[in-house]
C-alpha positions as CSV (number, residue, x, y, z in Angstrom):
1,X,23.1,23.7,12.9
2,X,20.5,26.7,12.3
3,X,17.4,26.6,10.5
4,X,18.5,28.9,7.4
5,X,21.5,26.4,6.7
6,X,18.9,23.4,7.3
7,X,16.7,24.8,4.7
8,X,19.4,25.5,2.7
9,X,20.5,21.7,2.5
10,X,17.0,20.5,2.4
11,X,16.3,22.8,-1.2
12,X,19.6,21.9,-3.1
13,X,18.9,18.3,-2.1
14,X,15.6,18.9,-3.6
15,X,16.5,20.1,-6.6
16,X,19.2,17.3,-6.7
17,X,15.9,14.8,-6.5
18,X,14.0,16.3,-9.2
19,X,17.1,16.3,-11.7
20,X,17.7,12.2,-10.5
21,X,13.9,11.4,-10.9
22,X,14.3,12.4,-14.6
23,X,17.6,10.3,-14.7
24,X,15.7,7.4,-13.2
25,X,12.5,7.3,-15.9
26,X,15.7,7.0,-18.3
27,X,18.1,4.7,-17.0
28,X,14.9,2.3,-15.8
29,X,16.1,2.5,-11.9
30,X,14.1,3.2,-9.4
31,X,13.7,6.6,-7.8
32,X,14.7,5.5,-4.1
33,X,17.4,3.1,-5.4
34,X,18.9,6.1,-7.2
35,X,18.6,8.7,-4.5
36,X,20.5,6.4,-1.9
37,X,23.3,5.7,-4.3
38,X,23.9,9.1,-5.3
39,X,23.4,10.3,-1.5
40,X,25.8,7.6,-0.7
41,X,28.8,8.9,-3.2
42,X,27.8,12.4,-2.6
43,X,28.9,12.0,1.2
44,X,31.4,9.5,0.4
45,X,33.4,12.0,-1.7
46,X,31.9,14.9,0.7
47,X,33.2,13.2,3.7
48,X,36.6,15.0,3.7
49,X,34.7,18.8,3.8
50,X,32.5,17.5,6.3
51,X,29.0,17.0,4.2
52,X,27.4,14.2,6.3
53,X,28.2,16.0,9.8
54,X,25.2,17.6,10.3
55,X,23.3,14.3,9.1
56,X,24.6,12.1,12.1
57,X,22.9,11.8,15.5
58,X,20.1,13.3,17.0
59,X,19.8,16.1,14.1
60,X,19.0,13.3,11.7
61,X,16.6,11.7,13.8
62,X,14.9,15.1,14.5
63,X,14.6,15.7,10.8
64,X,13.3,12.2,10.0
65,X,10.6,12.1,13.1
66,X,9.9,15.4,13.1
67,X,9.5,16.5,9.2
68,X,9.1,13.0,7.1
69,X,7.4,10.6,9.3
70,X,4.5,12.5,9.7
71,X,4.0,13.0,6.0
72,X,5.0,9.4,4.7
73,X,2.8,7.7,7.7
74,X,-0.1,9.8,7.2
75,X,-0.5,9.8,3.3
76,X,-0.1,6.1,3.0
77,X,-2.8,5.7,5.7
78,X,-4.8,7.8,4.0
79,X,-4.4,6.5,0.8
80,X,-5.1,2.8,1.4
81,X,-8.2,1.4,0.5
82,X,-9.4,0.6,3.8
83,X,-11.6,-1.8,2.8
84,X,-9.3,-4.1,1.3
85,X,-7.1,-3.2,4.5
86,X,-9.9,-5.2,6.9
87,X,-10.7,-7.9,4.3
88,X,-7.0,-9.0,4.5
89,X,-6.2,-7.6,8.2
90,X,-5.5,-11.6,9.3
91,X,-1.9,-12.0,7.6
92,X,-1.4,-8.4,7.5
93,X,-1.5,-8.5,11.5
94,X,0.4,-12.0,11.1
95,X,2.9,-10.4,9.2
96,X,3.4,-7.2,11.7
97,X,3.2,-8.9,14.7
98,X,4.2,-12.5,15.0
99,X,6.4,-12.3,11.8
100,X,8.3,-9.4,13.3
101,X,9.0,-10.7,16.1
102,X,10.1,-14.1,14.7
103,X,12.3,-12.0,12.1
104,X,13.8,-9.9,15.3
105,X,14.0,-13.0,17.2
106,X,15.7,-15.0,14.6
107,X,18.4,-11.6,14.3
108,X,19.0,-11.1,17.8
109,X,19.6,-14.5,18.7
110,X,22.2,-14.8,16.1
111,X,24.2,-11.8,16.6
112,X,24.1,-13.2,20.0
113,X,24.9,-16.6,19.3
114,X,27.7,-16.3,16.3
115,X,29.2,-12.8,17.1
116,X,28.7,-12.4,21.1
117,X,26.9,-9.4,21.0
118,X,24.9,-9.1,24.3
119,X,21.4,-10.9,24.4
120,X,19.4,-7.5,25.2
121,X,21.3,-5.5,22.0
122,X,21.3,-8.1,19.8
123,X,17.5,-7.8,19.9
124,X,17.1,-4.6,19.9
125,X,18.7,-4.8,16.7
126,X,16.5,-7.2,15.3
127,X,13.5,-5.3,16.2
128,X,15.3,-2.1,15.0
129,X,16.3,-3.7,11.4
130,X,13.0,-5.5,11.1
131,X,10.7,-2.4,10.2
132,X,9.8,-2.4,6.2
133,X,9.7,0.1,3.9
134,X,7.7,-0.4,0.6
135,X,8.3,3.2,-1.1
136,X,10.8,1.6,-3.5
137,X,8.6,-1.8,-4.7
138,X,5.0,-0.1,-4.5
139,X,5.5,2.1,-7.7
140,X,6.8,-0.7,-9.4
141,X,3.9,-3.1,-8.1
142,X,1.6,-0.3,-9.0
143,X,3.3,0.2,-12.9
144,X,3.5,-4.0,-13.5
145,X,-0.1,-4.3,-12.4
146,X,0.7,-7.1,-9.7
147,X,-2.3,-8.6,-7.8
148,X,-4.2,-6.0,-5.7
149,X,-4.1,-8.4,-2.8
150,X,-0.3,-8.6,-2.8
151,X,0.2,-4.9,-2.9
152,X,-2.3,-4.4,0.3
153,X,-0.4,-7.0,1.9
154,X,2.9,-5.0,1.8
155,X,1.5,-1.8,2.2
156,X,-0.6,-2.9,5.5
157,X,2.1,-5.0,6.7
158,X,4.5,-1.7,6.5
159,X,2.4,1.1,7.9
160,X,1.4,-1.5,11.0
161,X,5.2,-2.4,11.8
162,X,6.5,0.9,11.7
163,X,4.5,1.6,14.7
164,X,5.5,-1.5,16.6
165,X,8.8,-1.5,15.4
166,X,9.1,2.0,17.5
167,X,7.6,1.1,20.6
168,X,9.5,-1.7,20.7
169,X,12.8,-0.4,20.2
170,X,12.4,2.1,22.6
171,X,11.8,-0.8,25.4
172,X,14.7,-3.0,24.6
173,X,16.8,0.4,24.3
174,X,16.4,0.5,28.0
175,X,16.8,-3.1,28.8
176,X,20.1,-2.8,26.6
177,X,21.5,0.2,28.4
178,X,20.6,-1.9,31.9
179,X,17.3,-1.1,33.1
180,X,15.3,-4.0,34.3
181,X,12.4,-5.7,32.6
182,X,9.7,-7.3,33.6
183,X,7.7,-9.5,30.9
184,X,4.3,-8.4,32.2
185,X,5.1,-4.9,33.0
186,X,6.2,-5.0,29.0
187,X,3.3,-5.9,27.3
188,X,0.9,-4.2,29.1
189,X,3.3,-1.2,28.4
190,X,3.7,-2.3,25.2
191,X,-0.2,-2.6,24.3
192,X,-0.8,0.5,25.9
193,X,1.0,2.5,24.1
194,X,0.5,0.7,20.8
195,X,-3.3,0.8,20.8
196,X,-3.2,4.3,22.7
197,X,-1.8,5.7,19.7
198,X,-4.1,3.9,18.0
199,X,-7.5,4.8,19.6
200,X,-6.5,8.7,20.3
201,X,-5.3,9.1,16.4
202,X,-8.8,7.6,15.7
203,X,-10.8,9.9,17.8
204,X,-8.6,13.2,16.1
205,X,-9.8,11.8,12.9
206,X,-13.4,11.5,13.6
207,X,-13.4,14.5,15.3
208,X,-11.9,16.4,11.4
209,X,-14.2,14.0,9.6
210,X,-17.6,15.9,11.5
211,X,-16.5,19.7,10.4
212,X,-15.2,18.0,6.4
213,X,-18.9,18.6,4.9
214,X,-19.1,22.5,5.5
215,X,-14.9,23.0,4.4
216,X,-14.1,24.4,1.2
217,X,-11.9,22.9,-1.7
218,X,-8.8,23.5,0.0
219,X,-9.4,23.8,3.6
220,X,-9.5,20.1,4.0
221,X,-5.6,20.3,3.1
222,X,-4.5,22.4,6.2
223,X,-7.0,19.9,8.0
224,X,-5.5,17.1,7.4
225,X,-1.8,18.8,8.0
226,X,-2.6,19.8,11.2
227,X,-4.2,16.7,11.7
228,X,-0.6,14.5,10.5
229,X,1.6,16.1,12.7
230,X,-1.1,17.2,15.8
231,X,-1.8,14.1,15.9
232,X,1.5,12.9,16.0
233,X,3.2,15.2,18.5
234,X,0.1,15.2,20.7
235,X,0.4,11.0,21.2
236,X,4.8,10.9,21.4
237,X,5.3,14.2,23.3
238,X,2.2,14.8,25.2
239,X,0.1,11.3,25.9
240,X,3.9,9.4,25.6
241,X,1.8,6.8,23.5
242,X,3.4,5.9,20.2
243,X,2.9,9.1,17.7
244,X,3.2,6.7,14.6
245,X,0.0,4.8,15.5
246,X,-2.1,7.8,16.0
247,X,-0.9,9.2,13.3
248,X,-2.1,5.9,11.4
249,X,-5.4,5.5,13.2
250,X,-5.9,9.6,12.5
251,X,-5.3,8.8,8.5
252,X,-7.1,5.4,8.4
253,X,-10.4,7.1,9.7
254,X,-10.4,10.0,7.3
255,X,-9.8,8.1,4.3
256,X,-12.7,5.7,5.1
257,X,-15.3,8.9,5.6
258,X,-13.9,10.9,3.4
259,X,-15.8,9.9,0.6
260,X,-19.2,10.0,1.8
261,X,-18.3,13.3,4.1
262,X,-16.3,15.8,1.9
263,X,-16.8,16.9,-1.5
264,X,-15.5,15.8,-4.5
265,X,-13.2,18.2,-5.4
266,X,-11.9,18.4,-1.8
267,X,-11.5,15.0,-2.4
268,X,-9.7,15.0,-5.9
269,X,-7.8,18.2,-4.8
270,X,-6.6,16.2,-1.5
271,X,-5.3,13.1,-2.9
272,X,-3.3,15.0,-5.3
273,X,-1.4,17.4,-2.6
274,X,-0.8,14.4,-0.5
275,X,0.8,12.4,-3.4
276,X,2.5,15.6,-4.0
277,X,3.9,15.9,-0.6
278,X,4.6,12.0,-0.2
279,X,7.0,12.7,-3.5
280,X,9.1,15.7,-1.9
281,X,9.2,13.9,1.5
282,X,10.7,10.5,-0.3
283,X,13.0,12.6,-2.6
284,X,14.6,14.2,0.6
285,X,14.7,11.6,2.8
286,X,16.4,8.5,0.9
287,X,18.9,11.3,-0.6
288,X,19.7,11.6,3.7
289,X,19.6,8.3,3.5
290,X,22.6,7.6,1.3
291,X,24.0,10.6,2.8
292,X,24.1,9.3,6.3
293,X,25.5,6.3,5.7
294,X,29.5,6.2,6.9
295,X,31.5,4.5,4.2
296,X,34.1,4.1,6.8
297,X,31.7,2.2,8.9
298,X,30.9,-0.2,6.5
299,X,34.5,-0.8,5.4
300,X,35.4,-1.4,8.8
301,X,32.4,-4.1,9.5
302,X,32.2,-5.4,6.3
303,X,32.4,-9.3,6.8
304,X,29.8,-8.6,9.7
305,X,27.7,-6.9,7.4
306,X,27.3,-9.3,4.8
307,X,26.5,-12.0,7.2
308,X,24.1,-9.8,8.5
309,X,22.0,-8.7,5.6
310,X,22.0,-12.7,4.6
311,X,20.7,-13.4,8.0
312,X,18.3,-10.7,7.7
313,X,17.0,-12.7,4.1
314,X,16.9,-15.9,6.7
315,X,14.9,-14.6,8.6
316,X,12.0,-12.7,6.6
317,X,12.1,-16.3,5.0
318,X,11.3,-18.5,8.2
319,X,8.6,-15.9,9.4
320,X,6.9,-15.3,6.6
321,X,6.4,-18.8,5.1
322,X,4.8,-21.0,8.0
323,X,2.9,-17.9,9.3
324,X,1.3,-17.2,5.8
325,X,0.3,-20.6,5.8
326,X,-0.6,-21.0,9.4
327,X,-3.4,-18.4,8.9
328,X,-4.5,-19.9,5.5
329,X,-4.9,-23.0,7.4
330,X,-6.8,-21.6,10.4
331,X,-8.4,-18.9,9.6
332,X,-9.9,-20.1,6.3
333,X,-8.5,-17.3,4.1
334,X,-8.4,-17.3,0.5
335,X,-4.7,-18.8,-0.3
336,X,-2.0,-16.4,-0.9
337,X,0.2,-18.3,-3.1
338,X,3.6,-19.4,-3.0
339,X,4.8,-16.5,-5.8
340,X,2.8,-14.1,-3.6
341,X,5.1,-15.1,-0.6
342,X,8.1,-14.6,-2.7
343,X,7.5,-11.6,-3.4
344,X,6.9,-10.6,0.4
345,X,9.8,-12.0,1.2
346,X,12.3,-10.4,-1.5
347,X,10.1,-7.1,-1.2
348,X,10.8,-6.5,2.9
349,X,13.2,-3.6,2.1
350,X,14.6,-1.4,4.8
351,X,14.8,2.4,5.0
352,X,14.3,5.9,6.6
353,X,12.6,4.5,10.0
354,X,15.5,1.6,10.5
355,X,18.5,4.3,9.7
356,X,16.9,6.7,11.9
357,X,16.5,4.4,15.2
358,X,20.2,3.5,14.6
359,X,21.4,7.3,14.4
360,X,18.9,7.8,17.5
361,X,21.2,5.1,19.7
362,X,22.8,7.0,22.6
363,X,26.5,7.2,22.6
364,X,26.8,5.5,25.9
365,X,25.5,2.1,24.3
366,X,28.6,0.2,23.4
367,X,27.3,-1.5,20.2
368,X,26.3,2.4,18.6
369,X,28.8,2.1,15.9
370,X,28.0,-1.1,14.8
371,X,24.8,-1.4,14.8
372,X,24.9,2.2,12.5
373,X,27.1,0.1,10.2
374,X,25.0,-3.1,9.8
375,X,21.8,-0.5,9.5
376,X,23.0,0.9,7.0
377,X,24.6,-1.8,4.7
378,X,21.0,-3.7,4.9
379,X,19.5,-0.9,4.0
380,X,21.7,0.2,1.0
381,X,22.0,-4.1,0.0
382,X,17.9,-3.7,-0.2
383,X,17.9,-0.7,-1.9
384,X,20.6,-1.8,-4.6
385,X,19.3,-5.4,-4.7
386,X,16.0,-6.4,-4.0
387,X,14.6,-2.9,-5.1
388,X,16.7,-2.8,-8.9
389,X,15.7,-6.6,-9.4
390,X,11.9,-6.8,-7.5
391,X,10.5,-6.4,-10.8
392,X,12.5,-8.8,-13.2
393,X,11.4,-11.5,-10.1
394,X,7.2,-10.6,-10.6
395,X,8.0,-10.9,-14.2
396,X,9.3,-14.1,-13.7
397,X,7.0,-15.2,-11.5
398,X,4.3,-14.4,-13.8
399,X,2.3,-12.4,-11.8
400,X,1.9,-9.6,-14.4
401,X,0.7,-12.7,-17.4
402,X,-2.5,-12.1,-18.1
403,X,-4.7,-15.7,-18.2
404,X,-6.6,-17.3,-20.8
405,X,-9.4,-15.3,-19.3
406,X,-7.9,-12.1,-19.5
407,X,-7.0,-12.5,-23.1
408,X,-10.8,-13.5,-23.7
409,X,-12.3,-11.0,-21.9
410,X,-9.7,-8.3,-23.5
411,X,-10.4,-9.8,-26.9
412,X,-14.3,-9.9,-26.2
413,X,-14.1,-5.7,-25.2
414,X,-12.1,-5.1,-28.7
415,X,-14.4,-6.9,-30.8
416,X,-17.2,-4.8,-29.1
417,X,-15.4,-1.4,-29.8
418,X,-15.0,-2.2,-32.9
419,X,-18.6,-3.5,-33.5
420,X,-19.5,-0.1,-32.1
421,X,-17.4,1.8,-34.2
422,X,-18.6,0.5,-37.3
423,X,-21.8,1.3,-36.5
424,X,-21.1,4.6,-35.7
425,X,-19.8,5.2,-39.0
426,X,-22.9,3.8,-40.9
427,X,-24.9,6.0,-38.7
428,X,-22.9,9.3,-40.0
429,X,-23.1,7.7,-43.4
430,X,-19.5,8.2,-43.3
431,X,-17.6,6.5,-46.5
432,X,-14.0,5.8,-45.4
433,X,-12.1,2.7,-47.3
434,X,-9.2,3.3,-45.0
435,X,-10.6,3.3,-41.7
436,X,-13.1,0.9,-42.7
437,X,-10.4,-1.4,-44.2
438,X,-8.2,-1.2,-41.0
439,X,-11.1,-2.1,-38.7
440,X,-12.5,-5.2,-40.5
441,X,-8.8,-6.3,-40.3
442,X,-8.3,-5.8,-37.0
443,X,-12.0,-7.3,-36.3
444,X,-10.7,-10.6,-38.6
445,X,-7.6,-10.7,-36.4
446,X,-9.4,-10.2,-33.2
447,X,-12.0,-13.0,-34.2
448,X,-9.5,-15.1,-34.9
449,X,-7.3,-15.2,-32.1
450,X,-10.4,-15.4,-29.7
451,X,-10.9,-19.0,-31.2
452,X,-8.0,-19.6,-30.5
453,X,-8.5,-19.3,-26.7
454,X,-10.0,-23.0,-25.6
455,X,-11.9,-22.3,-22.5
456,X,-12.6,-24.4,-19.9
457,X,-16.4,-24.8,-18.8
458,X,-15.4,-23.1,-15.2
459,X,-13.5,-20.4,-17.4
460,X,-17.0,-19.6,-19.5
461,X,-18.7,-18.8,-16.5
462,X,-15.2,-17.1,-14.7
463,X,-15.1,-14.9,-18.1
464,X,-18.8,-14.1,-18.1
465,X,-19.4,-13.3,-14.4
466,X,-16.9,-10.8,-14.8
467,X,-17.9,-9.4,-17.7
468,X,-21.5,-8.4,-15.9
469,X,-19.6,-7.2,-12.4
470,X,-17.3,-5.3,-14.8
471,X,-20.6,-3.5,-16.6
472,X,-22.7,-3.3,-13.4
473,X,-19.7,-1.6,-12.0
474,X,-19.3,0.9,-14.5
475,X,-23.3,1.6,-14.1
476,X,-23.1,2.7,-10.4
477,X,-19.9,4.9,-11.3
478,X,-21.6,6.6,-14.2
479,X,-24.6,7.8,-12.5
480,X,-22.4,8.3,-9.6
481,X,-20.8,11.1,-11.8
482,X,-23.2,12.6,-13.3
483,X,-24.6,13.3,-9.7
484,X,-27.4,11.0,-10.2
485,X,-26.5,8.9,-7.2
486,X,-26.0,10.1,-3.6
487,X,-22.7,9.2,-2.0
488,X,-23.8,7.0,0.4
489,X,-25.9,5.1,-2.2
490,X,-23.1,5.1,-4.4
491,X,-20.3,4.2,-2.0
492,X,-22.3,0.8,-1.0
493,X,-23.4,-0.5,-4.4
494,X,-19.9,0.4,-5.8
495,X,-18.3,-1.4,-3.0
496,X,-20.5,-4.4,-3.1
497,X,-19.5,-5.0,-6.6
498,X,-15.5,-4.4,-5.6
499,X,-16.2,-7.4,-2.7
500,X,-18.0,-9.6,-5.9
501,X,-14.9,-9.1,-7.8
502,X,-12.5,-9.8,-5.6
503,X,-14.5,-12.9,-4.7
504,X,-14.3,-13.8,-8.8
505,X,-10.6,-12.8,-8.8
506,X,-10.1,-15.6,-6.0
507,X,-12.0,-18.5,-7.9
508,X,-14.6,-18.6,-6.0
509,X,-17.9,-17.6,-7.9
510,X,-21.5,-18.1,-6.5
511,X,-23.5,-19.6,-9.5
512,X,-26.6,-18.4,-7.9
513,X,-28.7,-15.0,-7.3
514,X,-25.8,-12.9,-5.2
515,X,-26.4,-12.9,-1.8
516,X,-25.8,-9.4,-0.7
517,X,-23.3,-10.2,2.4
518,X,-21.9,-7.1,3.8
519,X,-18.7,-6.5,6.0
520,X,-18.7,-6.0,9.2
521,X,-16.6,-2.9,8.7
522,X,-19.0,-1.6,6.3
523,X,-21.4,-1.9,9.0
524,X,-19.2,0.1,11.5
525,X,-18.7,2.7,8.9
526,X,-22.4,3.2,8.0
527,X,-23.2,2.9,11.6
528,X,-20.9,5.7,12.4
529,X,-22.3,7.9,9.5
530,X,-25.7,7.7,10.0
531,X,-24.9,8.8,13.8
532,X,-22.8,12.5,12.0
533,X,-24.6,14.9,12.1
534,X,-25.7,16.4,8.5
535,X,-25.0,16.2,5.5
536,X,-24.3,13.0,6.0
537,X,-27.9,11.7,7.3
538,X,-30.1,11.9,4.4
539,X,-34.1,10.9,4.4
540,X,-34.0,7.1,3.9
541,X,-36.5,6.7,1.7
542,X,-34.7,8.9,-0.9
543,X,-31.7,6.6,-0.1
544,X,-33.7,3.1,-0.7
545,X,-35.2,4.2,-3.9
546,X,-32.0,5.9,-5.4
547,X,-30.5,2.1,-4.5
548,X,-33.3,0.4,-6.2
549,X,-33.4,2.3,-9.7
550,X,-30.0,2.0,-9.4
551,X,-30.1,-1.9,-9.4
552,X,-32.3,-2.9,-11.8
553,X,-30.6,0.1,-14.7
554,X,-27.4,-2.0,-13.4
555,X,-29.4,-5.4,-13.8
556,X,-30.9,-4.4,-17.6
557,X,-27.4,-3.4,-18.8
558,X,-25.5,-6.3,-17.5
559,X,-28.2,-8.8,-19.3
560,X,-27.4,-7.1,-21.6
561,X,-24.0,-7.3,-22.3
562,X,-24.3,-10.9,-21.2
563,X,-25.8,-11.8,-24.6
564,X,-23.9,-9.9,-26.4
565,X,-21.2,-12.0,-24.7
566,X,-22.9,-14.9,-25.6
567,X,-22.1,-14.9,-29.8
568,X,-18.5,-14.6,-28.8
569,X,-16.5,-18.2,-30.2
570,X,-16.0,-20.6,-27.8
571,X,-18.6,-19.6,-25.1
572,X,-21.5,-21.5,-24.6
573,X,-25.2,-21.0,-23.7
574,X,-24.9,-22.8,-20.6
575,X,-21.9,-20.3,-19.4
576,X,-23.7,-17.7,-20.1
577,X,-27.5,-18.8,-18.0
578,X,-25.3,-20.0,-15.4
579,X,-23.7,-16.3,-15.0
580,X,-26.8,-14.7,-15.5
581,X,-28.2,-16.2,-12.6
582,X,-25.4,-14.7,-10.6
583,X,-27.6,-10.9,-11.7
């Protein structure tokens, strides 16, 4: 098939997309869900004239490598907050490595066992079906407001395991058409070309993290577009190391510098076109999805299928559970929670990267067909099932209920504004019976449902700590924009207080003066800075005394918003010293 008639398919399936994301905000379905099914009927009812042809084989796994991948791996690198990456990198790395290969394990050795398919296939289909893909639950995640903490958790755990799952599948793919395999020779391949890819996509992204500083508002977008797919094509075609990884390491690294190397509206101007772009890429590829899925396939192989995709649920079950709480145990991690791990396990939905490895399969393996057809009925059961109902289960779960205090703290912020507001109208000597009516209502209802909130006395101080790290926090950021802060002084005070929240968010507040631990990552990252060349090395003096005024403007405010806090019903005095000891 020619490029003019590929083009051609690729814009009317765009334009199909933008017409079904309008259809979706309406209907209360999400996007990807939508996009599958209606990809699914279109080449259902298309199959007759021939529509999914050109989607089969190695022309969809050119399009999906080649075109998507880049794009989809790159901008979620690149958008995760890498700090929150390395804080949590102990399950995520439970959950991509161990937990994938119990999963594919677990698979493998039941095709094997209950429906004879050969040892060395059944495994590769396991690893091949085992690779997540979050597009469809992270918007949702992102609308509900679930815990941060569970939403790095799926993201890390899917942009890791998309470069194992690769390199893994391509070394069972030759065990399973008959090579032989030796279990050293394996994982010294296997790490090899795993942490190759990782290494050489982290030296391309330092390497277009030194020139960022003297670039322009947009040149920084062709940057990191050449960077994407250079750095991907450079590791699978040229270095045969997995192009996945690099391209992961390449985004990681750039996110992390970005802020403290390129400008701000190179920044702002960035994220947008890589959102942008992640859109388009989505839109097309889980249209080609539905598209490439054979309904003949999965009539044929339905029993199989349905076995399959509950095995599958098995599975994610058995690894994620013990590992989660293996690594809580031993590692000494803040707990995830058992609704947390629900979540995970009901949110492990399949995609473009599983469809595509099993339209890649050779013709010559004997198990092709089928594996095609259990592919893609997990796929479409994850995207009709778990994606449609992933938000009714948070709900349920209560993950998006805000706690007693929440409510407080949300209560306490309205009964400021409106204090302020009144004042501000005495100030203008403004006379209105209306507004003024409706705001000592709302400040009577307000007041009264705050005494209704019974705190605990480990709730008082909960509620007040964050109160202060909410006001400190918005300190930094203001005199961060109004270019009153440098960067660098600015990224490490604002990022200090994000490591104090989190710490409050997890129960565990110091009720004593803050000891100022920092990272090790942070370490790397300033390390590596102050070794750039310009702008990034700035006189250290400056630095020290632009972090210093900062502190103590952050420190004044914050006392003062504690006491203002402190004639709020139901907190005491006590609650209140005890948090300000924490400033």
């Amino acid at each position: 098939m020619g490029l003019p008639n590929w083009l051609l398919i690729l814009s009317s399936l765009l334009l199909a997309g933008v017409l079904l994301s309008v259809l979706a905000q309406h209907i209360r379905l999400p996007l990807t869900a939508l996009l599958a099914i209606v990809g699914f009927l279109a080449g259902w009812i298309g199959q007759p004239y021939g529509l999914e042809a050109p989607l089969h084989g190695p022309a969809f796994e050119h399009v999906v490598a080649y075109l998507f991948l880049p794009i989809l791996i790159f901008e979620a690198a690149f958008a995760l907050a890498s700090r929150a990456f390395f804080r949590n990198l102990l399950p995520i790395l439970a959950l991509a490595l161990p937990g994938l290969a119990i999963a594919a394990g677990l698979i493998g050795l039941s095709l094997n066992v209950l429906f004879a398919v050969p040892l060395a296939a059944a495994l590769l289909f396991g690893v091949m079906i085992s690779a997540t893909d979050p597009v469809a639950v992270v918007g949702i995640f992102r609308r509900l407001g679930v815990p941060k903490r569970l939403l790095i958790l799926i993201e890390g755990e899917s942009l890791l395991n998309d470069g194992i799952v690769v390199v893994l599948f391509n070394i069972l793919l030759a065990v399973a058409l008959g090579a032989t395999f030796d279990l050293g020779e394996g994982l010294v391949g296997f790490l090899s070309v795993f942490f190759g890819g990782l290494v050489i996509g982290a030296i391309l992204g330092l390497l277009a993290a030194l020139i960022l500083p003297w670039l322009d508002r947009y040149s920084p977008i062709a940057l990191s577009l050449a960077l994407a797919y250079g750095s991907f094509v450079l590791a699978e075609h040229v270095l045969a190391i997995s192009g996945v990884m690099a391209t992961v390491g390449a985004g990681i690294v750039v996110g992390a510098l970005a802020p403290t190397r390129a400008s701000a509206e190179a920044r702002k101007t960035g994220g947008v076109f890589w959102v942008g772009l992640a859109y388009v890429a989505n839109v097309l590829l889980f249209l080609l999805i539905g598209l490439a899925i054979d309904p003949a396939l999965l009539v044929t192989h339905g029993p199989l299928i349905l076995a399959i995709i509950l095995i599958a649920l098995i599975a994610r079950t058995v690894a994620v559970v013990p590992l989660v709480y293996l690594v809580q145990r031993l590692a000494g991690i803040p707990p995830v929670g058992w609704r947390n791990e629900a979540v995970l396990i009901w949110g492990g939905l399949r995609g473009g990267i599983a469809l595509a490895l099993a339209l890649s399969l050779p013709e010559t393996l004997p198990e092709r067909d089928l594996f095609i057809a259990m592919t893609g009925g997990v796929v479409l059961a994850t995207l009709l099932i778990n994606a449609t109902s992933i938000g009714r289960l948070v709900e349920r779960l209560g993950l998006t209920e805000p706690s007693r205090a929440d409510r407080f703290l949300t209560l306490g912020a309205r009964l400021t504004g409106i204090a302020a507001a009144q004042e501000r109208l005495r100030e203008l000597s403004l006379r209105e019976p209306i507004i003024e009516e409706a705001l000592e209502k709302l400040d009577s209802s307000t007041y009264q449902e705050l005494i209704r909130i019974e705190l605990t006395p480990e709730e008082e101080v909960h509620v007040a700590v964050r109160r202060g790290l909410a006001v400190e926090r918005q300190v930094y950021q203001r005199l961060s924009d109004a270019g009153l802060l440098p960067a660098p002084v600015a990224r490490t005070l604002l990022h200090e207080v994000d490591d104090q929240i989190e710490e409050v968010s997890l129960d565990r507040v110091r009720l004593a003066a803050r000891q100022r631990h920092r990272p090790w990552f942070d370490h790397c990252i300033e390390a590596l800075t102050a070794k750039l060349p310009p702008p990034a090395g700035e006189d250290a003096h400056e630095l020290a005394y632009a972090e210093a005024s900062a502190r103590r403007l952050a420190a004044r405010r914050t006392l003062e918003a504690l006491d203002l806090l402190e004639r709020l019903p139901n907190m005491q005095t006590a609650a209140v010293r005890d948090a300000k000891a924490v400033f």
